[in-house]
C-alpha positions as CSV (number, residue, x, y, z in Angstrom):
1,X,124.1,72.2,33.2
2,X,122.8,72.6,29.4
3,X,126.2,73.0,27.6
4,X,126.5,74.8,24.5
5,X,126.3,72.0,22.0
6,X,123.2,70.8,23.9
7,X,121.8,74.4,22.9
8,X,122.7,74.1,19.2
9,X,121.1,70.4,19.1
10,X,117.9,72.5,20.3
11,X,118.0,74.7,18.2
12,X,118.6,72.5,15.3
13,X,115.8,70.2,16.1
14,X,113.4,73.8,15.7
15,X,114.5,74.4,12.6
16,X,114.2,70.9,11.7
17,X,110.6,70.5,12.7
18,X,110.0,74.0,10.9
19,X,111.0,72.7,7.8
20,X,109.3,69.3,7.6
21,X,106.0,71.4,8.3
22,X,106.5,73.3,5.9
23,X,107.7,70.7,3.6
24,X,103.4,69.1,4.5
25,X,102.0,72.7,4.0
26,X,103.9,73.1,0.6
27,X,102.3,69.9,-1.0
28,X,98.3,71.4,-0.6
29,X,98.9,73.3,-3.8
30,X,99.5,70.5,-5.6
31,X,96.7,68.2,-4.6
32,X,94.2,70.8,-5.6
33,X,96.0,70.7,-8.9
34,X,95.1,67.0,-8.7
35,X,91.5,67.5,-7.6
36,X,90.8,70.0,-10.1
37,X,92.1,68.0,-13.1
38,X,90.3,65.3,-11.6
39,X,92.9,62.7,-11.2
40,X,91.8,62.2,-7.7
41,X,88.2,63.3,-5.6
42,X,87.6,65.5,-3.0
43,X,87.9,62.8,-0.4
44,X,90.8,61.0,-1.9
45,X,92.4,64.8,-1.5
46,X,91.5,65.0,2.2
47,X,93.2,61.8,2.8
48,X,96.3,62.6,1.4
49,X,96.9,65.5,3.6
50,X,96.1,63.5,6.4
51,X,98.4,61.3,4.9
52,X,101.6,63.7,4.3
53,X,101.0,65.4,7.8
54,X,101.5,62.0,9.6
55,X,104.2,61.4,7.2
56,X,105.8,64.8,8.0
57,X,105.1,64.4,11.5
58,X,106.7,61.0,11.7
59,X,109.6,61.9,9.5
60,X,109.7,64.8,12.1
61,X,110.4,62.3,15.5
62,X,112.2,59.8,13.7
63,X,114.6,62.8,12.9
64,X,115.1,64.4,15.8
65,X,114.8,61.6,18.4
66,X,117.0,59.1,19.4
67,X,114.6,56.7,20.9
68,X,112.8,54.2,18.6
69,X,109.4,54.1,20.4
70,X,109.4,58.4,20.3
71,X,105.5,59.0,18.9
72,X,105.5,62.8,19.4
73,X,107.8,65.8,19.9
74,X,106.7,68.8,21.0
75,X,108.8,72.1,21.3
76,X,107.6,74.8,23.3
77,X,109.2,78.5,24.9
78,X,108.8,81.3,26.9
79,X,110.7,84.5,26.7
80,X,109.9,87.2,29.5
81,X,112.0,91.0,29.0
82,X,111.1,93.2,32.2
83,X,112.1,96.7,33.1
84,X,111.4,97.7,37.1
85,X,112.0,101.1,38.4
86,X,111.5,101.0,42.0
87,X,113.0,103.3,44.6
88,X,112.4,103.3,48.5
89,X,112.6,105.2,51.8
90,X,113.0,104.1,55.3
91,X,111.6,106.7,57.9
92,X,114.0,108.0,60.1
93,X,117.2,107.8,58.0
94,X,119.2,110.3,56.9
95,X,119.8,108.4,53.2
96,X,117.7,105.9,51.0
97,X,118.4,102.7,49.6
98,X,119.8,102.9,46.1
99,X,116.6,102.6,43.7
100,X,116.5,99.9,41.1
101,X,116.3,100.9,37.0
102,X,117.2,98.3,35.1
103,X,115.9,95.7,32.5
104,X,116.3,92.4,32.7
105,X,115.3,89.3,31.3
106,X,113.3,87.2,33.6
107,X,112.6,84.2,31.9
108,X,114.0,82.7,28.9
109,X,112.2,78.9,28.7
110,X,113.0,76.3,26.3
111,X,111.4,73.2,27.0
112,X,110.2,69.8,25.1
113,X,107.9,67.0,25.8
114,X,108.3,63.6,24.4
115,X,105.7,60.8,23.7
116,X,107.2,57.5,24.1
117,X,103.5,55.4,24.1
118,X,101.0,53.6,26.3
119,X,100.8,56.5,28.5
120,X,104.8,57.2,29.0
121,X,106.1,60.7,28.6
122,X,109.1,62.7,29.5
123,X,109.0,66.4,30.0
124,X,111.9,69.0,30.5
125,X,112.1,72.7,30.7
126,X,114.7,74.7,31.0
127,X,115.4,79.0,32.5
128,X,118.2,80.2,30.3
129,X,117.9,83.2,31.8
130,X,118.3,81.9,35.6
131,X,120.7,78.6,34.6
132,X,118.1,76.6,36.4
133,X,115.1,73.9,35.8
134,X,111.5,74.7,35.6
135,X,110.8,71.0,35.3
136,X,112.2,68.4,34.2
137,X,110.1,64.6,35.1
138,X,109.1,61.2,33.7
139,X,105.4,60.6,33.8
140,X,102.6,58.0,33.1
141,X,99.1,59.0,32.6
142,X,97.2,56.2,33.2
143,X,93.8,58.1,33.0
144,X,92.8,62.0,34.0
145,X,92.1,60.9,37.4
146,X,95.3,59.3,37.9
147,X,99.0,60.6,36.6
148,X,101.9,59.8,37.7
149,X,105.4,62.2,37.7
150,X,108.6,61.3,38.7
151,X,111.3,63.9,39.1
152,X,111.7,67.7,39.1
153,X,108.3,70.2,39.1
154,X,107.1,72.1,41.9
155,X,105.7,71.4,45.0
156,X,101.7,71.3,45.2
157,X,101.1,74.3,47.2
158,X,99.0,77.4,46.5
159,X,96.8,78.4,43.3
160,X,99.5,80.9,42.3
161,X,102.6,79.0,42.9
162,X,101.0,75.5,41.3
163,X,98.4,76.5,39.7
164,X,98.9,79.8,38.3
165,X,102.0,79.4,35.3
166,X,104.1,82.2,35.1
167,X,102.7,83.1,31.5
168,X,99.4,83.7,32.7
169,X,99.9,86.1,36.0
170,X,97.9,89.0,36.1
171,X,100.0,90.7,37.8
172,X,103.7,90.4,36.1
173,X,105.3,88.9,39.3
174,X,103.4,87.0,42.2
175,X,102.2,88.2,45.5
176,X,104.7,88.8,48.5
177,X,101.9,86.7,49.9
178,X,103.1,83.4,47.6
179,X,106.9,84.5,47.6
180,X,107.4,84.9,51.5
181,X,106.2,81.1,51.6
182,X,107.8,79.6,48.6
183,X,110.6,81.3,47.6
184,X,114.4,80.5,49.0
185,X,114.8,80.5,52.3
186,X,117.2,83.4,53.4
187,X,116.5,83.7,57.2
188,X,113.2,85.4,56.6
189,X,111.3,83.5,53.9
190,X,110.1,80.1,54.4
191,X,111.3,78.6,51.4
192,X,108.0,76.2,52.1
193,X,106.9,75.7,48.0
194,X,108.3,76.0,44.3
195,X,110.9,73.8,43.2
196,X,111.6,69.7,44.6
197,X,112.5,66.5,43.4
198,X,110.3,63.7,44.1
199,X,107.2,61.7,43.5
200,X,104.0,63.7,42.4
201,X,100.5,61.8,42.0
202,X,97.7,63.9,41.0
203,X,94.3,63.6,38.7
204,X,90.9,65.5,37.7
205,X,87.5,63.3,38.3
206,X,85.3,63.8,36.4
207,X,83.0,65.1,39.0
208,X,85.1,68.5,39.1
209,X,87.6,67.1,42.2
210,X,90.8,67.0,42.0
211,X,94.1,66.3,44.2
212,X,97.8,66.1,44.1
213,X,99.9,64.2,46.3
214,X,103.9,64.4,47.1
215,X,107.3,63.3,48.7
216,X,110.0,65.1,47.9
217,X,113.4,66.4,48.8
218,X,112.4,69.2,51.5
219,X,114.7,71.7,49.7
220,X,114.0,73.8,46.8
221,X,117.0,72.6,43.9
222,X,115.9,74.2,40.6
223,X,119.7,74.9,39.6
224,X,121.8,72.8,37.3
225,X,124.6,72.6,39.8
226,X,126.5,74.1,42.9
227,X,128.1,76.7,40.4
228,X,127.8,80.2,41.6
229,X,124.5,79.1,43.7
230,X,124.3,78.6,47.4
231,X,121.5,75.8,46.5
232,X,122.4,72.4,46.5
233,X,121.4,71.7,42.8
234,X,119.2,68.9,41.4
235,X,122.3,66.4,41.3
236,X,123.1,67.6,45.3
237,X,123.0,64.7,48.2
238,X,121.6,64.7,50.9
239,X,123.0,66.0,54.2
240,X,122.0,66.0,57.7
241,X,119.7,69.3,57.3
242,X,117.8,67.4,54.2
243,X,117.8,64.1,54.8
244,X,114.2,63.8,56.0
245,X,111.7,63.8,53.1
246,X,108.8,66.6,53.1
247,X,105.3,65.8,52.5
248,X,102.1,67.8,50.5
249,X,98.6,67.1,49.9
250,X,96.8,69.9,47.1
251,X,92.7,68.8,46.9
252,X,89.4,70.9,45.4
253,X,86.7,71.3,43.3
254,X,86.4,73.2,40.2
255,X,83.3,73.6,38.0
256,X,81.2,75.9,35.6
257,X,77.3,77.8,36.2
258,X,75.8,79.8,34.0
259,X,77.9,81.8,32.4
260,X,80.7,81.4,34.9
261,X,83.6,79.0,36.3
262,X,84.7,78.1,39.9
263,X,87.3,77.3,41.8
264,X,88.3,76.1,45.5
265,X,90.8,73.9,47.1
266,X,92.9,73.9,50.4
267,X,96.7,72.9,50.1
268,X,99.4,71.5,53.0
269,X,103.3,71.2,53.1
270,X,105.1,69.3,55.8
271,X,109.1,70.0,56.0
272,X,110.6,67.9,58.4
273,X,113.9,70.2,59.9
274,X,113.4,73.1,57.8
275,X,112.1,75.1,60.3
276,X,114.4,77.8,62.8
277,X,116.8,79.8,62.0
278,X,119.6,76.8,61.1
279,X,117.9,74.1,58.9
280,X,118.6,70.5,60.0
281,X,118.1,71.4,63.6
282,X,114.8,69.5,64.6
283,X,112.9,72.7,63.7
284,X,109.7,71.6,61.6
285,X,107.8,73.5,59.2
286,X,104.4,73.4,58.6
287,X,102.4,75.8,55.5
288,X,98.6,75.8,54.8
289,X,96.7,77.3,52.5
290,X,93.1,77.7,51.3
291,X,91.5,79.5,47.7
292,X,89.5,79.9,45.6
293,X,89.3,81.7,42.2
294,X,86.1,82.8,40.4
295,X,85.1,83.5,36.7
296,X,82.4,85.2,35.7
297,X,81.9,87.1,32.2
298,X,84.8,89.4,32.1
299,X,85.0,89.8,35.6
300,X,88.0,87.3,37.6
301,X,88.2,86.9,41.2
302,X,90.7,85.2,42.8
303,X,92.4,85.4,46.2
304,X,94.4,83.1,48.7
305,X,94.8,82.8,52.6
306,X,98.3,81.0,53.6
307,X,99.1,80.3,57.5
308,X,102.2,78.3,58.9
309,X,103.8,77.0,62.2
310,X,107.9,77.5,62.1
311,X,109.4,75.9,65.5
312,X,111.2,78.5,67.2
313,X,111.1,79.9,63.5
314,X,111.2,84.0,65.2
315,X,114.2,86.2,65.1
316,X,114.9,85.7,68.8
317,X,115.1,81.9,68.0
318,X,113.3,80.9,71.3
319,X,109.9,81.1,70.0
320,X,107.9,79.7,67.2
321,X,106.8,81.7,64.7
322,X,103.1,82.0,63.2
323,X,102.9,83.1,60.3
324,X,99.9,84.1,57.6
325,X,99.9,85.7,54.6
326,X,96.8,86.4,52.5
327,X,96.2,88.1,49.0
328,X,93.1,88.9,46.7
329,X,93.3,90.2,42.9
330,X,90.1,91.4,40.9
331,X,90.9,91.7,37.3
332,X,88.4,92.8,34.6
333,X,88.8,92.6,31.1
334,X,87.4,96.3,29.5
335,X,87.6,94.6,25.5
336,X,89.1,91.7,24.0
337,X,92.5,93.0,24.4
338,X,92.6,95.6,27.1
339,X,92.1,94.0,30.9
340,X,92.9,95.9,34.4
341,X,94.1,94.4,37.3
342,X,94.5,95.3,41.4
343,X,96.0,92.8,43.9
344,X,96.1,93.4,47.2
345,X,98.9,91.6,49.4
346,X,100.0,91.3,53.2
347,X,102.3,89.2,55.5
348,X,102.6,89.2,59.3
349,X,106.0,86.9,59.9
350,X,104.8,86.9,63.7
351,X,108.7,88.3,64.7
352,X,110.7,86.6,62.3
353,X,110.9,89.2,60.1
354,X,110.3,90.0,56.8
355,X,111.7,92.8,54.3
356,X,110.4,95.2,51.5
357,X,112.2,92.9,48.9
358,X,111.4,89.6,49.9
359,X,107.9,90.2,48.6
360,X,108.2,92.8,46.0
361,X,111.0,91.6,43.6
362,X,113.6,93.7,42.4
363,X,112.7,96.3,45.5
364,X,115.7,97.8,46.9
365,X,116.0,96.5,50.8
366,X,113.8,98.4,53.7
367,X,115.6,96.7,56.4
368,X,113.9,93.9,58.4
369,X,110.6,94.6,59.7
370,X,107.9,92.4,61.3
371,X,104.5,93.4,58.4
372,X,104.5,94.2,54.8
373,X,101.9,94.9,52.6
374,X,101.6,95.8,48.4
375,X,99.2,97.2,46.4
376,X,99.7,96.7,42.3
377,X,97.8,98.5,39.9
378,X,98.1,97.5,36.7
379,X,96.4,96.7,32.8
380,X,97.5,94.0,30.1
381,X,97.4,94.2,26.5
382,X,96.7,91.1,24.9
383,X,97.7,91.6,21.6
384,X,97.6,87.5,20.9
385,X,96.5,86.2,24.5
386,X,98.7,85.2,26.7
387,X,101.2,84.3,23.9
388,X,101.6,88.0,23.5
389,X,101.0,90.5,25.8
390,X,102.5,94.1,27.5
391,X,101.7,94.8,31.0
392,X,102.6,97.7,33.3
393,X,102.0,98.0,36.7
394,X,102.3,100.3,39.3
395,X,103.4,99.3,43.0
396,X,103.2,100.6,46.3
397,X,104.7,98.2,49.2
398,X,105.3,98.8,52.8
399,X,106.7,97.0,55.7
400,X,106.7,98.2,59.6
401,X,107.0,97.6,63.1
402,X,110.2,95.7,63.9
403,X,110.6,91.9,64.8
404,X,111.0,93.2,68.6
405,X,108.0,95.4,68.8
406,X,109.7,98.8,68.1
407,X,107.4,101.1,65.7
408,X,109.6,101.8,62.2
409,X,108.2,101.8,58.6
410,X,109.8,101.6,55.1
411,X,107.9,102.0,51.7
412,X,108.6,101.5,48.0
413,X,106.7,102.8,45.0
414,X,108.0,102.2,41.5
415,X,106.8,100.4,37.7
416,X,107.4,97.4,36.8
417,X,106.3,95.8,33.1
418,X,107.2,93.3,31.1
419,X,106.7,92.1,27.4
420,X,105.8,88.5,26.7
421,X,105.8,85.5,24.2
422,X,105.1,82.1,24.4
423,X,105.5,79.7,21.9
């Protein structure tokens, strides 16, 4: 786990790398003094500010890293603060869940990439917020169509799970679709996605395909250790329910028309004995996925089918479980900072059951029912992009029918939003 003085050398190498900057920006004054008194040309002036910011830059990485073949250090940062008010009902009782109202902060990133030549790179990131990696891998790049990662990232499933960063989500949090197949397995979810530690191998042709291959650990680890976490931890070893490696395969074709861009793939995620009810039991899991995501003017268009085998993954435990999940989100941008956006979500967990706030986060429970569905309605303000932004969305979510055919149904209807800057 990041301890404290690790945090202060963080920040120290930011204020650092302000300072040097600003130390190259300082110095343009003074060689237009030098132009205009003509002691030096135009050109000779363009080359000395090349000159001082590869200087600064230099000065910068020699400073701050500890490794003599560092070429380039780059700092980067995400800081998410969320407020959800969600309440919920479940027909039939004679008193609700508790409602949720509370902010929170959802993601506090700090991260940084180092350059270490001829194609070598290392790259962490870390969730202050959750005490837990959002990557952290060594990688070559050999070319576009062929890099290399070794380490800690996620998983190549799904456009909005690996393709979709959490700065850039439309709609604040993603689908129950995506989170009842990647997130944590607790009985219900599949915990088939996000977080592993592995091998990744992926590229872009420059025909428009792409593809990303894995091995990894079959469990998601993203914490720094076993503290106050029921996950094993990126520094946890293996044990008979996660000994056998799990296997993915991401591939598609992205492209631009006319005034437009494109994009389709189909994913797959093989989990040896993560399947059932106890993991490590000779249960397999298997996930699919196929999507696509279309641009055109301001219009976006993008939607995802997921479907997945779990060996005698149903609540009864004597039956396998087959389970899809699909979602689809229009957005629409109105003017250069105002954009709307509807997603539509639903999951059928084929008897093994699924509740209100395994797909809507911060939802109060709805009991466990066998279908859930959510609408969010919602508009962004983009006051700098994606960097900075303000959404607000309004949800409705329902689940129904229980895991042994009986008719019941629980809803939840609440705001969430959430103000953002990435740096």
């Amino acid at each position: 786990m990041i301890n404290l003085k690790s945090q202060w050398l963080a920040l120290l190498g930011g204020a650092l790398l302000a300072a040097t900057s600003a130390f190259a920006q300082d110095s343009g004054p003074l060689i237009d003094l030098l132009v205009k008194k003509g002691l030096i040309n135009d050109q000779e002036g363009e080359e000395l500010r090349a000159d001082l910011a590869r200087e600064s830059s230099a000065a910068v990485v020699s400073t701050i890293s500890g490794g003599k073949s560092t070429v380039g250090l780059s700092i980067s940062g995400r800081v998410q603060v969320q407020y959800a008010g969600l309440g919920a009902s479940i027909d039939g009782t004679s008193a609700n869940p508790v409602s949720t109202e509370h902010f929170l902060l959802r993601r506090i990133y700090l991260g940084a990439k180092a350059e270490v030549g001829n194609g070598w790179s290392a790259d962490v990131n870390y969730d202050f917020a959750n005490n837990s990696f959002d990557r952290a891998f060594i990688e070559w790049k050999q070319s576009d169509p062929l890099v290399l990662d070794i380490g800690f990232r996620k998983a190549p499933i799904g456009l909005e799970e690996w393709d979709t960063s959490s700065g850039s989500l439309k709609a604040i949090e993603r689908s129950p679709a995506t989170r009842y197949f990647v997130e944590s397995n607790n009985g219900r979810r599949l915990g088939a996605g996000s977080y592993r530690t592995g091998v990744f191998l992926g590229g872009t042709l420059d025909s428009g395909l792409f593809y990303n291959v894995a091995v990894t650990n079959p469990e998601r680890d993203e914490f720094s250790s076993l503290s106050g976490n029921s996950d094993p931890g990126v520094q946890g070893a293996g044990t008979a329910a996660n000994n056998n490696l799990s296997y993915w395969a991401n591939a598609g074709y992205k492209g631009k028309f006319d005034g437009g861009t494109y994009k389709f793939g189909a994913s797959v995620g093989d989990l040896p004995d993560q399947g059932g009810l106890t993991l490590g039991k000779g249960n397999n899991l298997t996930v699919y996925s196929v999507y696509g995501a279309l641009g055109y003017g301001k219009l976006d268009l993008e939607g995802e089918y997921f479907d997945g085998k779990n060996q005698n993954g149903r609540a009864s435990g004597t039956a396998d479980a087959n389970i899809n999940a699909y979602w689809i989100q229009p957005a629409y941008l109105f003017t250069d900072k105002l954009e709307g956006v509807v997603r539509y979500s639903y999951v059928n967990s084929d008897g093994r059951g699924v509740n209100i706030s395994d797909g809507t986060r911060s939802a109060p429970s709805g009991g466990t029912m066998n279908k859930m569905s959510e609408w969010y309605f919602g508009g962004n303000y983009l006051f700098r992009g994606n960097d900075v932004k303000f959404q607000l969305g309004y949800i409705h979510a329902e689940s129904k029918d229980t895991v042994t055919g009986g008719i019941a149904k629980a809803t939840a209807d609440g705001v969430r939003s959430q103000m953002q800057v990435n740096f």
